[in-house]
N, C-alpha and C positions, 0 to 999 in steps of 0.2 A: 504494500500500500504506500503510495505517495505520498507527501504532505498536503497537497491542494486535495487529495479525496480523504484523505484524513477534517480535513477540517468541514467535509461537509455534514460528517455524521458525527462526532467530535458533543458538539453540544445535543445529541438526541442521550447519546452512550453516557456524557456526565448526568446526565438525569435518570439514567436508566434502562433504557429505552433501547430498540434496537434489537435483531436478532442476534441468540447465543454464538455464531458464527461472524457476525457484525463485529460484537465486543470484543472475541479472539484477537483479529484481525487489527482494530483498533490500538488493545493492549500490547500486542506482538509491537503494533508501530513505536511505542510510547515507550518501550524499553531501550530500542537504540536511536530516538530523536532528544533529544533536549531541548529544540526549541519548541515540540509540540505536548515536553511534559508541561511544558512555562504555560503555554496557551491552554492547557485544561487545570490548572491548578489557581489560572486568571477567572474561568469560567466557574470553579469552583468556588472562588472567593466571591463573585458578585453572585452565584446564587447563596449561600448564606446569607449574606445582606440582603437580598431582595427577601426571602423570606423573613427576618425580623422587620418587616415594616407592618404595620398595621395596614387594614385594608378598610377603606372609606367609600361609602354608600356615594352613587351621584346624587345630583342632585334632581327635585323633579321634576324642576324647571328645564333641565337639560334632557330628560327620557320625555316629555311633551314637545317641543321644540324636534329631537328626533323624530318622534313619530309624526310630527306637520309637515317636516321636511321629505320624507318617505312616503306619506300618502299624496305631495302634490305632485311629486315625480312621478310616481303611479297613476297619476291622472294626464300626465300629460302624456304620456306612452300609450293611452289605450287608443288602440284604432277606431278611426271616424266612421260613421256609415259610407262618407263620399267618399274614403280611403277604398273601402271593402267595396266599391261599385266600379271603380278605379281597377283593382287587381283584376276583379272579375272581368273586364269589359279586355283586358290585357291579356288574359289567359286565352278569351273566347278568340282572341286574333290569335293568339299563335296557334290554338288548334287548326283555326279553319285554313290558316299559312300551311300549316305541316299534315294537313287532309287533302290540299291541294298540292301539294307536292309531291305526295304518294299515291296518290289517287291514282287506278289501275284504268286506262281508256278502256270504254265499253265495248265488247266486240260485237263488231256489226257483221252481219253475216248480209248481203245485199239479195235480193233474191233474182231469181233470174228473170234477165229480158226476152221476153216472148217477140219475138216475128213473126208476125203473119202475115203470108202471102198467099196468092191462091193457091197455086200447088208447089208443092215444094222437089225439085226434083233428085233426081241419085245423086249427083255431079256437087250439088250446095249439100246436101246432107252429109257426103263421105269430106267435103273443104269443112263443115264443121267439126264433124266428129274426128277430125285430124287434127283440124287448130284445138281443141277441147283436152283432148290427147295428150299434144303437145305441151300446152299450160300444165298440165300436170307434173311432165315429164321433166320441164324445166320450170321450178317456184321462181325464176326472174321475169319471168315473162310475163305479158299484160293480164292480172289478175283478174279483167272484168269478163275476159273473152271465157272463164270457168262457167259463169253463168247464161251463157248461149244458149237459147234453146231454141229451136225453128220445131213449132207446129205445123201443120198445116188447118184446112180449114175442114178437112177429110177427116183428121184424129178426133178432130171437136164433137164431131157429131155423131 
């Protein structure tokens, strides 16, 4: 043990205090320091003194005056209702900031454009069902051409 960590438990140990491991430690110090037997034997002499002194009531003009002084503080800390409308109004923005910022885009599924023409023949059906195909085959490609559909006016009915 140091002296500078000596001296921080030093006045707990003159009083008594302190684990039996503590005190060891302490003692162990105190047998090869001289300057730190000087600084517990300084500590020991003001506590004797301080205990022969008589011990005096305050006064009660002073525990009233404390407790004016402690209830107006107390009053001046307590939050306002326009404080608590204030937070609240404060919190409602950041939710609705950080609901908008996470907020997952709605997926729209479009539904498909019907063509109607009067008859629909091989030639346009197999150019559909190819371009249709295709968009599958390749996700880069023009996403709207998935929803293609050609009728005719012959299926309707």
């Amino acid at each position: 043990m140091t002296c500078s960590e000596l001296r921080e438990y030093l006045s707990e140990v003159v009083v008594g205090g302190g684990s039996p491991w503590r005190r060891l430690r302490v003692n162990r110090h105190l047998r090869g320091c001289a300057s730190c037997r000087a600084e517990k034997a300084a500590l020991e002499r003001a506590g004797r003194l301080v205990s022969r002194l008589e011990l005096e009531s305050a006064p009660v003009e002073l525990w009233d005056s404390l407790r004016r002084h402690v209830e107006a503080s107390v009053r001046r800390r307590a939050p306002r209702p326009v404080d608590r409308l204030v937070l609240v109004g404060a919190l409602t923005v950041v939710l609705l900031v950080v609901g908008v910022m996470f907020r997952r885009p709605p997926t729209v599924v479009a539904p498909p454009i019907v063509v109607h023409t009067g008859v629909v023949d091989q030639d346009m059906r197999a150019a559909v069902d190819g371009h249709v195909s295709a968009d599958y085959a390749a996700p880069l490609s023009d996403p709207a051409a998935a929803g293609l559909r050609l009728e005719s006016e012959e299926e309707e009915s």
